[in-house]
Every structure is written in C-alpha cells, then in structure tokens.
C-alpha positions in Angstrom: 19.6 -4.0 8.5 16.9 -2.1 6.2 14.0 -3.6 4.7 15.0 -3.4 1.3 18.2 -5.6 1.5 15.8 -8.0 4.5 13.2 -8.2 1.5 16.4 -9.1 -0.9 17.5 -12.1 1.6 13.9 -13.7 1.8 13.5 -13.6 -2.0 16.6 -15.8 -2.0 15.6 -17.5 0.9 12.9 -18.0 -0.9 14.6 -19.5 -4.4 14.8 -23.2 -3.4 11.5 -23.5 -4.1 11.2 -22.0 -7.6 14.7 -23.9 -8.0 12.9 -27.2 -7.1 10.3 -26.4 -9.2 12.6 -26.1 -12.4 14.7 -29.2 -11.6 12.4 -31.5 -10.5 9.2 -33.5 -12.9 6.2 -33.6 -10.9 5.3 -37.2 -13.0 8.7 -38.7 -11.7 9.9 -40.6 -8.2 10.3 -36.2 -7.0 7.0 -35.8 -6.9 4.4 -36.7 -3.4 3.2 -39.8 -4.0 -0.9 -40.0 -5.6 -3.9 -40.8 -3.6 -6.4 -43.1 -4.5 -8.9 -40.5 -5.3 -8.7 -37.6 -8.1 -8.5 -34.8 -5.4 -5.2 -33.1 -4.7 -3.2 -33.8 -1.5 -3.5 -30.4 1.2 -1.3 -28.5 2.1 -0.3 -30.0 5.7 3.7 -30.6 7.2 5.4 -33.3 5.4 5.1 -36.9 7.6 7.5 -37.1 10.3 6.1 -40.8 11.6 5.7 -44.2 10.0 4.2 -43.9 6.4 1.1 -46.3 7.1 0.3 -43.7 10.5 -2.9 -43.2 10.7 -3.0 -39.4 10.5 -1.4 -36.6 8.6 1.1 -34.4 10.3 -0.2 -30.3 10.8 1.1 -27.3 11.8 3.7 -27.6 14.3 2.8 -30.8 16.0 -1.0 -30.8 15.1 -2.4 -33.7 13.4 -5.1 -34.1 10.6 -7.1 -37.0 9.4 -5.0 -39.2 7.2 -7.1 -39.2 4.5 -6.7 -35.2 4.1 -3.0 -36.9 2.9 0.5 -35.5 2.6 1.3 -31.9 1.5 1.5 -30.4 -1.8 5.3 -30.3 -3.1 8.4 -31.8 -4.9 11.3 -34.0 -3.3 14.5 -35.0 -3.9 17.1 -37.2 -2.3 20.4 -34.9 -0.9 23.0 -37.5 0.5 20.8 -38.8 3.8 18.5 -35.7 3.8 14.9 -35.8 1.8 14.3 -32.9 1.1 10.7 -31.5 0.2 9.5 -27.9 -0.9 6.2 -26.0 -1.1 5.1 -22.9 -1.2 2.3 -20.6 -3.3 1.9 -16.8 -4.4 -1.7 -15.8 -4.3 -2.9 -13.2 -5.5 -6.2 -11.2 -4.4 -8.7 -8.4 -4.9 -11.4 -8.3 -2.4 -14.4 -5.2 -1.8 -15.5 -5.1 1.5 -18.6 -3.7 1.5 -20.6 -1.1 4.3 -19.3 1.8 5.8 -16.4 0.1 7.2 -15.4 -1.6 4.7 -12.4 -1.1 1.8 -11.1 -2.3 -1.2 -7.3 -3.3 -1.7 -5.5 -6.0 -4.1 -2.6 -7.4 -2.2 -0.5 -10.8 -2.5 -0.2 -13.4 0.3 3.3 -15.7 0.0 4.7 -18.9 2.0 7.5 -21.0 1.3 8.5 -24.1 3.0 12.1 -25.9 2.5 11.4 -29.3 5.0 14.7 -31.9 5.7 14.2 -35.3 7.0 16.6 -38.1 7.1 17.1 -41.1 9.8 20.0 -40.6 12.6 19.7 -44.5 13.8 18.6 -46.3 16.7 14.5 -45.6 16.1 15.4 -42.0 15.9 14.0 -39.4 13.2 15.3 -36.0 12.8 13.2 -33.1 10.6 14.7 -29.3 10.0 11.9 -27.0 9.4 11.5 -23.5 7.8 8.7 -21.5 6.5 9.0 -17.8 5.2 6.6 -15.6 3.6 6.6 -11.8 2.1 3.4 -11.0 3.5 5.7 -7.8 5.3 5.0 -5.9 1.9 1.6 -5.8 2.6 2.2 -2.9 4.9 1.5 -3.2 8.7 -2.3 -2.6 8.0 -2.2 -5.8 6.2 -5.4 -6.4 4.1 -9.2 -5.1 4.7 -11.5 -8.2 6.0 -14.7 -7.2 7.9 -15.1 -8.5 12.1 -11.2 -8.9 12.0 -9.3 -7.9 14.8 -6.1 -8.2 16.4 -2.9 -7.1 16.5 -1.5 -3.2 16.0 -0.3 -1.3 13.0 1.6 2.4 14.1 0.2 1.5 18.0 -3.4 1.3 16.8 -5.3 -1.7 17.3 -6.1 -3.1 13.6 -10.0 -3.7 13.3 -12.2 -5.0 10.0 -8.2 -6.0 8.7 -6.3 -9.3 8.7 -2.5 -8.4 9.8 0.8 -9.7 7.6 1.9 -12.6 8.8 5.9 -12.2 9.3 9.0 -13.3 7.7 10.4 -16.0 9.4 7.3 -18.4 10.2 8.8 -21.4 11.5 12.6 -22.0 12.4 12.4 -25.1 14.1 13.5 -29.2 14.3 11.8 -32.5 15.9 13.5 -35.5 16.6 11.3 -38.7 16.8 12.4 -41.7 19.0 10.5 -45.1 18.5 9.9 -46.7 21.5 8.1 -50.0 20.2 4.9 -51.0 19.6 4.2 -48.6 17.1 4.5 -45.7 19.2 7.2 -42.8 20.0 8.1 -39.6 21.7 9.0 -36.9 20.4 11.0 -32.9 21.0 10.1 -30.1 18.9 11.3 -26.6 19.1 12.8 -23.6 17.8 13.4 -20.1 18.3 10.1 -19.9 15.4 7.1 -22.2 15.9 4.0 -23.5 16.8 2.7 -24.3 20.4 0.6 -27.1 21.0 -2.9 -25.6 21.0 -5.4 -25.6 18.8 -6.4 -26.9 15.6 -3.6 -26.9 12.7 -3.0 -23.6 11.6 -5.7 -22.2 9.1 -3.2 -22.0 5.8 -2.3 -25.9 6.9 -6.0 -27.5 6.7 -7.1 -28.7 3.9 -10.8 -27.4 5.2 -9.5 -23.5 4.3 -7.2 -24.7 1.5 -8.7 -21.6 -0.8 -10.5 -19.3 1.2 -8.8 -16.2 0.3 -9.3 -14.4 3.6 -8.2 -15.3 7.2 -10.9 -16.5 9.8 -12.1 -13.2 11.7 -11.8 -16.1 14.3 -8.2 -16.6 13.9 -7.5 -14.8 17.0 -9.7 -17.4 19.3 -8.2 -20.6 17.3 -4.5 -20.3 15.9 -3.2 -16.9 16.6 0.1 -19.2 18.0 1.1 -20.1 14.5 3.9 -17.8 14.7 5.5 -17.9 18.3 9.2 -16.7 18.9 10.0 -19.6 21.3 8.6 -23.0 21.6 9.6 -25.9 22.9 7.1 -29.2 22.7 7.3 -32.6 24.5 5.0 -35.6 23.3 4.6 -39.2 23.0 2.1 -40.6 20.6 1.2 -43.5 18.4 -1.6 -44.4 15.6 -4.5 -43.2 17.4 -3.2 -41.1 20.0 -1.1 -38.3 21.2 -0.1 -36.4 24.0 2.0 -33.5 24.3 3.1 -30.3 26.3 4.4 -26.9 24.8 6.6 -24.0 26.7 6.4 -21.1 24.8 6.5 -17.1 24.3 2.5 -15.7 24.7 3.2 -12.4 23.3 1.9 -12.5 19.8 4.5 -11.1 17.2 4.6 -7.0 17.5 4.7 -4.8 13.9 8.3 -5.4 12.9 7.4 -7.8 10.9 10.8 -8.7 9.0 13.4 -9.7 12.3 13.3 -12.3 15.0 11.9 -11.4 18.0 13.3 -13.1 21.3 12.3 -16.2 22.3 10.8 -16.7 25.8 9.1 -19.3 27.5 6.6 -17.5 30.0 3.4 -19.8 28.7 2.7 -22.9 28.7 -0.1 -25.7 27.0 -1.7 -29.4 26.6 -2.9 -30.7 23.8 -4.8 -34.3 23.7 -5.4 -35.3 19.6 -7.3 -38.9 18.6 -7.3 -40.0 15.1 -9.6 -43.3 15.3 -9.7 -43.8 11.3 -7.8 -42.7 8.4 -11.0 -40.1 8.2 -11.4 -38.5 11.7 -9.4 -36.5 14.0 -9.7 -34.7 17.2 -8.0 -32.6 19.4 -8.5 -30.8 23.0 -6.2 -28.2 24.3 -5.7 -25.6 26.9 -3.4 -23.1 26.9 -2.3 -20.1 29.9 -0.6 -17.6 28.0 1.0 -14.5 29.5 -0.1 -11.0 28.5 -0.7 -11.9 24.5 -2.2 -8.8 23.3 -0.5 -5.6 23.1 -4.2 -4.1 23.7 -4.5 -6.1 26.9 -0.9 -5.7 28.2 -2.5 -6.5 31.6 -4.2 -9.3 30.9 -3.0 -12.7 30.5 -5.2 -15.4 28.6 -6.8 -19.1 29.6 -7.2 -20.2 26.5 -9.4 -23.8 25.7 -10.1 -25.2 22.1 -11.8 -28.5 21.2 -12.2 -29.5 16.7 -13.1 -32.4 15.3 -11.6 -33.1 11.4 -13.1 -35.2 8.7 -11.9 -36.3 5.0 -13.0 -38.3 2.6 -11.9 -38.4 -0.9 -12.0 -35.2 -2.3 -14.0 -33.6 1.0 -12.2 -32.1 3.8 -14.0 -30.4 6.9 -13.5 -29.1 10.4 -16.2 -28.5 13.2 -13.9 -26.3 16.1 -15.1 -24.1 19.7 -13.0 -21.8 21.0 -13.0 -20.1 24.8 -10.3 -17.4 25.8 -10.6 -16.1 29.0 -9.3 -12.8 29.8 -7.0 -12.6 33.2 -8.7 -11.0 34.5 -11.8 -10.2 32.2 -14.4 -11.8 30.5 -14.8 -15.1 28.4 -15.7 -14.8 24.7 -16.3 -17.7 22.8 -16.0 -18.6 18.9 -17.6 -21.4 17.0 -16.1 -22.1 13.3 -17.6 -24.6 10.6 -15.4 -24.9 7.1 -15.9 -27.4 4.2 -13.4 -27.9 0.9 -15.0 -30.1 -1.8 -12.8 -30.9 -4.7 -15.3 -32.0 -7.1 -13.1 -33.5 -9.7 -9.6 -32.5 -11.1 -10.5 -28.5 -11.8 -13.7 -27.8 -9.9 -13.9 -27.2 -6.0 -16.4 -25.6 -3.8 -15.4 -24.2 -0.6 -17.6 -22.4 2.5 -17.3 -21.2 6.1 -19.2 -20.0 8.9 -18.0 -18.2 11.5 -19.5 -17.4 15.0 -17.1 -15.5 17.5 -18.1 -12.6 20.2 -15.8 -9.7 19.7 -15.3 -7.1 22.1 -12.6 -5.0 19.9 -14.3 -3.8 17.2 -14.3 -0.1 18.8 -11.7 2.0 20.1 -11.3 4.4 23.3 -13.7 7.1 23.3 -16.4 5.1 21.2 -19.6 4.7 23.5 -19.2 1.1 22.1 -15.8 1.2 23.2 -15.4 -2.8 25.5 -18.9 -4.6 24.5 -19.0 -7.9 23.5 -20.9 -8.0 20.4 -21.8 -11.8 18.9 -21.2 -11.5 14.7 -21.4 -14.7 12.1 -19.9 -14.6 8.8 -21.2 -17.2 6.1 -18.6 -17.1 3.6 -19.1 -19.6 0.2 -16.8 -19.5 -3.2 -15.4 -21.6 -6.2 -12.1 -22.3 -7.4 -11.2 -23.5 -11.0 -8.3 -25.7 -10.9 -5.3 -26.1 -13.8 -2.0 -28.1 -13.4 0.7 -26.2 -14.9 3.9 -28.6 -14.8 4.7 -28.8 -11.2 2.1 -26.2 -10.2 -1.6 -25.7 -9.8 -3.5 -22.7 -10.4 -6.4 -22.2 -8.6 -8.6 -19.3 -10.4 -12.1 -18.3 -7.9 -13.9 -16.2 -6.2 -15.5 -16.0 -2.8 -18.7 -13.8 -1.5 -19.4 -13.4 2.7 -22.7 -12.0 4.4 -22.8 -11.2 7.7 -25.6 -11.4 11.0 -24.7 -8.7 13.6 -26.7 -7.0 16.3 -28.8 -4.2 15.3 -26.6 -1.9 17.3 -24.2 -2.6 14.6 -25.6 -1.1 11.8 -24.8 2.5 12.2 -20.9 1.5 11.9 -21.2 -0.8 9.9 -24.8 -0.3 7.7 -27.9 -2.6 7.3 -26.2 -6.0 5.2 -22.2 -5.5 4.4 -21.3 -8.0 1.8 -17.7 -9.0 0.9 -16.3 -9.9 -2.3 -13.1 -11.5 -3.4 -11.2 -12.4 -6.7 -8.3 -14.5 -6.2 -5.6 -16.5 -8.1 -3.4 -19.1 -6.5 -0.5 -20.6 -7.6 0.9 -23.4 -5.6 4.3 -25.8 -5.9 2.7 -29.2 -6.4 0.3 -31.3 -7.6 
C-alpha cells in the first residue's frame, strides 16, 4: 500500500475528530466537565477509574496528579459507549542556531478517538486509538539541538527530533473492581505504552506547549510508541502497581505500517498519588536491543518523577538512568513548569540535563564520549477559545551549557528559537 493512499486513510481516520468538533457545543452536557479554577484541563487519557480517584489517568497506564484534571476534548453518548475525542494541529517555525543548527517550519498532528462504557459485574472496558501525520515530516523529522535517537536512510539522526508514527496507540483496558475502592486491571494492544516512566511528554500538562521534544526523551518516554504491550496492575486511590511485557525495539523509519508485536522486554512500575496535587512514580525497565545504533546492546533502564498541580500550575521533577548491556550508564535529569496565568496568558520553561554519548558519528575523534549538555528552554503562549477549540499563539527561546570541547561543532553559545501556533479540540 503506498504512502499516498496510507496518508489518505489517516486523514479519514482522522475525521471523527473534526466531525465531533462540528456536531458537538463545547458550552453543552458534550463538553469535559469545568474545573474550579480558570486554567484549562491537560491534555492526559480520559478517566478510566471512579470519577472522585484521586489522580488523573496518563499515557498508557501512567498517572498524573488529579488536579492536572481530565483531557481536553468533546463527548457524546453512542448507545452504551461514551465516546470522547481530542486531538491538535500545531504548527511551528523554529532556527536552531550554531554551526549545527537549521531552520525548518513543519506541523506536528495527534488525534485521539477514546470509547468507554460499563460491561457489568465492577468491570470497565476502554478502546483506545491515537494517530498522528507527523510521517509527512520526512524521516529527518524536525531540527532540535542535543537530540538524538533513532535513524533516518540508516544514519543515526543527531541535533533532530524524529516523526512520531501513524498509528500511536491501538490498544483496550478492562478494569475489574474488587472492593474497597480498589481494582485490577489488563491493558494491551498490538500499539501502546509500557509501564515505565513518567506519562509521555505530549500527555503532561508540565510540556502542554513546548514546541519541541525533550533532547531527553530518549532517557524518559522513548516507549510511548511500542508495537506490543501487554500491562497487568492493581491499584486504588493512592496506589498502584503494575507489570508490562512488551516489544524493546523502538519503531524503525517506516513510519506509516504496523510493525510486529513482540514481547522480549519486560517492566515495573510503582506510582503514589497522596493528594489530588502530587504524584509519583518509580520504574525499571530491561529492554532488549532498543536502538538500531546499539543492535548489541540491550538496556536496564530506571526512572523515578515526582508531579505537582495546583490551579493553573503544572510541574514535573524526573531522573533518568539507562544502562547500556553491556556499556556504560548515562543519566538525565529533567525540570518543566506550565503556568496558565489566567484564561489567555501562560508561561512555560524547561531544563534539561542528560549525558549524551551520540552526538558524533564513526570516524569523528569524538565518535563514543559521553558529553554532559543542559538546555534551559523558557516561552509564552497567548490563549483564544475559538468554539470548541483553543488557539495557543507563542514562542519559545533555549540556551545551552556544554563542555568546551563542544564548541568547535557546535560554536561558542547556540541559541534556539521557535514560533508556534496550536490548535487544539477542546476547551
């Protein structure tokens, strides 16, 4: 099947969204319910426990402080099913400055179509998908300074963020009450999300407008997107406990099929939510032979965060380890904030701490060090509701500390720069 008519299917794969968008009011019973405060709800997975739990569902099986609350979106009623959609276009221009740096405009995509209904007996049922177009950014994806991982044409990508693929999540999770307010749970699909790590960085409401990836994404959530997965839990209010089999190959460059599913890996994840404004999680991960780079290598992977919202703030406070199997350990720190200020003004930063070992190729006489690099990154978004969307109009700037050995690649003070539009199903 060529790209063209692939590209043709996820656009109307893609329609129930806009459709939702048309047909439903976002000042009616479709709409997510409003918080107390005057700052939008995130952009986290729809609830799939009882509405007074004291967290809000993430990526995959993650969980955020309740307080962050429920996703942006519309609903509707279909028979048994509630059905809920989201998704956002958002458009960017970014110049990366220094020698290694580029300039590109380019459009990042996600929709989500979520069902939900009751099957009796305690038990809860949710069909998941997620899609996005991000393919038509090319396999180089976008430029983004410190960024590596993954391949493009069999060459490792560095200073870019790669397109995430098509089909993002194809997966379901049945919930089972077993009494006094706590359950177990199975998740899975042939598209998902282990259980490691913090929610996915698109999912937090700590990174809701950043424009560009983490350049630790590949310490933290690089699992997003796995082609197998298959998730065992129990949890209540507070607490919850889970295990994940799944596929550690990331996703190769054919970005637009459906890879097969495996499960060679396998992960823990521990996650307390004491209050309505904290969460935690611990996880460790062994996942076999996950970069194409380091086809010999399998990865012990360990992650710890810790999440806080209040009101219209969100943050997140996360350490990384992977450990190369055989190799060395290279560790990550990451610190994110999201302030909405008021309806239309919100202020947003990140900075980033990761030793990188990839940023030069075979032959390089830097080829294999480890090289520590922070990023500060700080920017602005202007807010407007337009029926049932929001447009989010900003900007973002990033400076950068690196080793002195680093400035003949990459000169004295690189700054980046990005403009960026968002427009997002919801209020």
């Amino acid at each position: 099947m060529n790209k063209t008519l692939l590209a043709a299917l996820a656009a109307a794969a893609l329609w129930p969204v806009v459709a939702a968008a048309q047909t439903m009011s976002h000042d009616h019973d479709m709409a997510m319910p409003e918080r107390d405060s005057d700052a939008q709800t995130d952009e986290s997975m729809p609830e799939t426990t009882m509405p007074d739990s004291g967290y809000t569902p993430g990526s995959g099986t993650a969980r955020l402080p309740a307080d962050e609350g429920m996703m942006q979106g519309v609903m509707t009623d279909a028979g048994d099913w509630m059905v809920m959609a989201h998704g956002y276009l958002w458009g960017a221009y970014t110049d990366q400055g220094g020698p290694r740096g580029d300039t590109q405009a380019f459009v990042q995509s996600m929709a989500m179509l979520t069902g939900d209904r009751d099957l009796g007996g305690g038990a809860h049922l949710q069909l998941r998908s997620m899609l996005s177009l991000d393919p038509l950014m090319r396999a180089r994806g976008y430029p983004n300074l410190f960024a590596t991982g993954e391949t493009a044409g069999g060459v490792p990508l560095v200073d870019r963020q790669h397109p995430h693929d098509l089909f993002m999540e194809l997966a379901a999770r049945v919930d089972i009450d077993t009494g006094t307010d706590s359950s177990v749970f199975l998740y899975g699909g042939p598209v998902g999300e282990p259980a490691l790590g913090p929610s996915a960085f698109m999912h937090r409401r700590s990174d809701r407008y950043a424009p560009l990836a983490p350049i630790t994404h590949h310490w933290f959530d690089s699992t997003h997107i796995t082609y197998g997965v298959v998730t065992a839990g129990w949890g209540n209010r507070t607490l919850q406990l889970e295990a994940s089999a799944f596929r550690g190959r990331e996703p190769d460059e054919e970005r637009w099929g459906i890879e097969t599913p495996k499960l060679d890996s396998w992960s823990v994840r521990a996650s307390w939510t004491p209050s309505p404004h904290w969460a935690a999680q611990v996880s460790h991960g062994r996942l076999e032979s996950p970069e194409t780079t380091h086809q010999q290598e399998d990865e012990a992977r360990t992650t710890a965060s810790i999440h806080y919202a209040n009101g219209g703030l969100a943050t997140m406070l996360a350490f990384s380890a992977k450990n190369r199997l055989p190799g060395r350990t290279l560790t990550a720190w990451l610190a994110e904030a999201n302030w909405d200020i008021d309806r239309h003004h919100t202020l947003f930063g990140r900075i980033e701490n990761v030793a990188n070992d990839e940023l030069f190729g075979e032959g390089d006489p830097l080829h294999d060090r480890a090289f520590r690099v922070t990023r500060f990154e700080a920017g602005y978004a202007y807010r407007l509701p337009l029926g049932p969307f929001d447009l989010a109009l900003g900007g973002a700037l990033a400076a950068y500390a690196k080793p002195a050995a680093l400035d003949a690649a990459y000169g004295d003070a690189p700054i980046g720069t990005t403009l960026f539009a968002k427009l997002s199903l919801g209020q």
